[in-house]
C-alpha positions as CSV (number, residue, x, y, z in Angstrom):
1,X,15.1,10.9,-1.3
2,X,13.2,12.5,-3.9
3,X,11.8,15.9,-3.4
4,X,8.3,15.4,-5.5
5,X,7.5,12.6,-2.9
6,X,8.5,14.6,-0.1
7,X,5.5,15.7,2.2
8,X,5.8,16.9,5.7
9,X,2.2,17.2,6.8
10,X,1.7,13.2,6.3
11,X,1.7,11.5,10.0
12,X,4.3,9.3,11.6
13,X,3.6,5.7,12.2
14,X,2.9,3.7,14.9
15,X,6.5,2.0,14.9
16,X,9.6,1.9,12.8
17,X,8.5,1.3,9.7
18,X,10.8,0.6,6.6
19,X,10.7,4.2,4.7
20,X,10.4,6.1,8.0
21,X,13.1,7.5,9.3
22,X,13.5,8.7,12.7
23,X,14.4,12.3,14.1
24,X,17.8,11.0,15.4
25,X,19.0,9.9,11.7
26,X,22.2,12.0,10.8
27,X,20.8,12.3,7.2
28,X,17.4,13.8,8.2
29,X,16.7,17.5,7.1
30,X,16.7,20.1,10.2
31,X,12.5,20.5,9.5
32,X,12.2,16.5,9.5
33,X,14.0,16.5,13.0
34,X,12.3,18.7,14.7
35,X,8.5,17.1,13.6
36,X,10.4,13.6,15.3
37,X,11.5,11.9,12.0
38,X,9.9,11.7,8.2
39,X,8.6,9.7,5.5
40,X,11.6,8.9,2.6
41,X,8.5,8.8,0.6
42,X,5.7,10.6,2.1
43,X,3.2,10.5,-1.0
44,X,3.5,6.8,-0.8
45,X,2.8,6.3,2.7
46,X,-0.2,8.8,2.0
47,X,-1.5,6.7,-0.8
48,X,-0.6,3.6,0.8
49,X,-2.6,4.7,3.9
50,X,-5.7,5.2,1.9
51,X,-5.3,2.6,-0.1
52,X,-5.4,-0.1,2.7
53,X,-8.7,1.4,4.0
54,X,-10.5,1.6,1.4
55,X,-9.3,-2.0,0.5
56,X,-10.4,-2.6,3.9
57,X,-14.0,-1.5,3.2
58,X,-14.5,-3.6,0.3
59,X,-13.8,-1.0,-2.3
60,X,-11.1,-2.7,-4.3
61,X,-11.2,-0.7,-7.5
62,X,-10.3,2.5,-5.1
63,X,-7.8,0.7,-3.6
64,X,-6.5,-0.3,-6.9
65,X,-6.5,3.5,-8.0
66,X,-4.7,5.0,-4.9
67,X,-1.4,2.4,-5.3
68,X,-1.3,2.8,-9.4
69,X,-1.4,6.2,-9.4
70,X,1.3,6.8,-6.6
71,X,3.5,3.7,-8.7
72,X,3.9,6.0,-11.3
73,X,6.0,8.2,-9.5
74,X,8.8,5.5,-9.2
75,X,11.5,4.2,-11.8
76,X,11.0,0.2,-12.0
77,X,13.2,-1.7,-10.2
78,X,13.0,0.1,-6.7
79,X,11.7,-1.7,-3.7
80,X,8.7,1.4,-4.0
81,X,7.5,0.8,-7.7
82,X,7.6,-2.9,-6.8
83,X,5.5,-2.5,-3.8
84,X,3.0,-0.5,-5.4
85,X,2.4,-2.7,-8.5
86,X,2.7,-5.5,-5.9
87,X,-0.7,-3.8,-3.8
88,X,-2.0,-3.1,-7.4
89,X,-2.0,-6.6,-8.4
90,X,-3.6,-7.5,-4.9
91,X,-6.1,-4.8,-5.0
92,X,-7.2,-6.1,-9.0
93,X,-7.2,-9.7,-7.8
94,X,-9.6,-8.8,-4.6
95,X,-12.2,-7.5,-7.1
96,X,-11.9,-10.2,-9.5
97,X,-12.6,-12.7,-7.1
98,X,-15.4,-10.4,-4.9
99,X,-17.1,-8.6,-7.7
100,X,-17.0,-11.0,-10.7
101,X,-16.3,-14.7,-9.0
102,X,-13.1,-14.8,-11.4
103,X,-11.3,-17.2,-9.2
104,X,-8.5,-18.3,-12.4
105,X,-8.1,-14.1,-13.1
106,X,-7.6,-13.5,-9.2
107,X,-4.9,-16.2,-8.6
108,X,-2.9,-14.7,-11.7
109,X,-3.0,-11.8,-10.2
110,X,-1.9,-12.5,-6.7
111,X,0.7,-14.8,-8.3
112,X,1.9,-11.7,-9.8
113,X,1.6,-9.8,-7.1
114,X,3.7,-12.1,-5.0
115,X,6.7,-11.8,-7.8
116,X,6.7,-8.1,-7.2
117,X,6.5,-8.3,-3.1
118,X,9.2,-11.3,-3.3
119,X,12.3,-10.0,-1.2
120,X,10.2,-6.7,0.1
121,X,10.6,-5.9,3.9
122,X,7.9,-7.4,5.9
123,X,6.8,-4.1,7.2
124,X,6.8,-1.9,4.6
125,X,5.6,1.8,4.7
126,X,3.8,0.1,7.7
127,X,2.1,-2.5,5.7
128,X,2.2,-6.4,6.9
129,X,3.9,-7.6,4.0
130,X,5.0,-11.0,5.6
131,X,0.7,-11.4,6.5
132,X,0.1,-10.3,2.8
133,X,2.6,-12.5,1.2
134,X,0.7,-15.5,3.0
135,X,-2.7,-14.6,2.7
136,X,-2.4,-14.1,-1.2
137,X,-0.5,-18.1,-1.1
138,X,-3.3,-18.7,1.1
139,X,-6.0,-17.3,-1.6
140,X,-4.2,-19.0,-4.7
141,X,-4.9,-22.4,-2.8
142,X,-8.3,-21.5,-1.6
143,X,-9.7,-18.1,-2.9
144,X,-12.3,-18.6,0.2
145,X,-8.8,-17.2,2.2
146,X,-9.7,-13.6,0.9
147,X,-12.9,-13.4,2.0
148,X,-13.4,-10.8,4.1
149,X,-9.4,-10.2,4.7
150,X,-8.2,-7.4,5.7
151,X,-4.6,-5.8,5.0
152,X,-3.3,-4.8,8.7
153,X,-1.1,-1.0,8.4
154,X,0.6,-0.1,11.6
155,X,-0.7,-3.0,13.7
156,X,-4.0,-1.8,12.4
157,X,-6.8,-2.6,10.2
158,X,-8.8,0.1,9.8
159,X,-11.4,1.0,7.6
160,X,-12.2,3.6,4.6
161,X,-13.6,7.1,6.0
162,X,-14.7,10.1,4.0
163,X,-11.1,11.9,3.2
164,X,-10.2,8.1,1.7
165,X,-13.1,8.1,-0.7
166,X,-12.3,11.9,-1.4
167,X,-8.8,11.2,-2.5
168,X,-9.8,8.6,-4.4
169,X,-12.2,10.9,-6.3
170,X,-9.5,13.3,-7.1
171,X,-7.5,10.6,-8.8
172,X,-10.5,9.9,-10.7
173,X,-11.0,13.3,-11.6
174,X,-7.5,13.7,-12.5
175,X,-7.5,11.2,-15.6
C-alpha cells in the first residue's frame, strides 16, 4: 500500500470490491480495523467515485479530468495506472462521440481503452468492468450503444452532485 494514496475518511463500498479490504484482513492497520476495513488505494476510489458520476451526468471532460489526474499517482504497469488510463480513454471517447459526432476518434479510443482494462477484475474499485468492457465493444460496433450509458459503481449508477463538480474544479484550478 502506498501511504500518499492512503485516506481514511473515504467510504466503504457496497460489497467486496477489488482494492477494498476488509476489517478481518491480517495485513490491515489497527485504525483500518476498527472503521470495518479500508481502501488499498483510497484516493483512487475517491476519484473513481466522482469520476463515474459525473460521467454519469454527461460531463465527460470532468470525468476525464478526475481519472487522469489520480493516474498520475501510479507507476505504469499496475492493475491502478491501467485502470485509470483505461476510464480516461473511455471518458475522452464519450465526448468525442457526444460533443463532436467523432464516431472514427471515439472507437480509437475505446479500442484503447479496452487494451488497458484487458485482464482488469470485473469489479474494480467497485466499477463494473465486465459491463464496461462490453459496452465500449458494443460502442466500437455501433457508437448508438453509448448513448445515454451509464457506468454502474457499487451496483449503482448514480449521478454527478455538487461535491463532484467541486472536486473537479479543484483539479482545474490545480494545473
Amino acid at each position: 500500500m502506498d501511504d500518499h494514496t492512503r485516506d481514511p475518511g473515504v467510504a466503504p463500498p457496497l460489497g467486496n470490491p477489488t482494492g477494498w479490504h476488509a476489517a478481518d484482513d491480517a495485513s490491515a492497520p489497527d485504525d483500518a480495523r476498527l472503521a470495518g476495513g479500508y481502501w488499498e488505494h483510497a484516493t483512487l476510489r475517491r476519484a473513481t467515485e466522482h469520476g463515474v458520476r459525473l460521467f454519469n451526468a454527461g460531463e465527460y471532460h470532468e470525468s476525464h479530468d478526475c481519472f487522469e489526474d489520480e493516474w498520475y499517482n501510479y507507476g505504469s504497469g499496475t492493475p491502478e495506472s491501467a485502470f485509470l488510463h483505461g476510464m480516461v480513454q473511455v471518458a475522452a471517447g464519450a465526448y468525442k462521440h457526444v460533443d463532436f459526432g467523432n464516431d472514427d476518434g471515439m472507437r480509437s479510443l475505446f479500442e484503447t481503452a479496452l487494451a488497458y482494462l484487458r485482464g482488469l477484475p470485473d469489479d474494480f474499485y467497485g466499477v463494473d468492468l465486465e459491463e464496461v468492457r462490453e459496452t465500449l465493444r458494443a460502442a466500437c460496433d455501433g457508437p448508438a450503444a453509448i448513448d445515454g450509458w451509464k457506468i454502474s459503481i457499487d451496483g449503482a449508477r448514480p449521478e454527478a452532485y455538487p461535491a463532484d463538480y467541486e472536486y473537479a474544479e479543484r483539479i482545474d484550478e490545480g494545473h
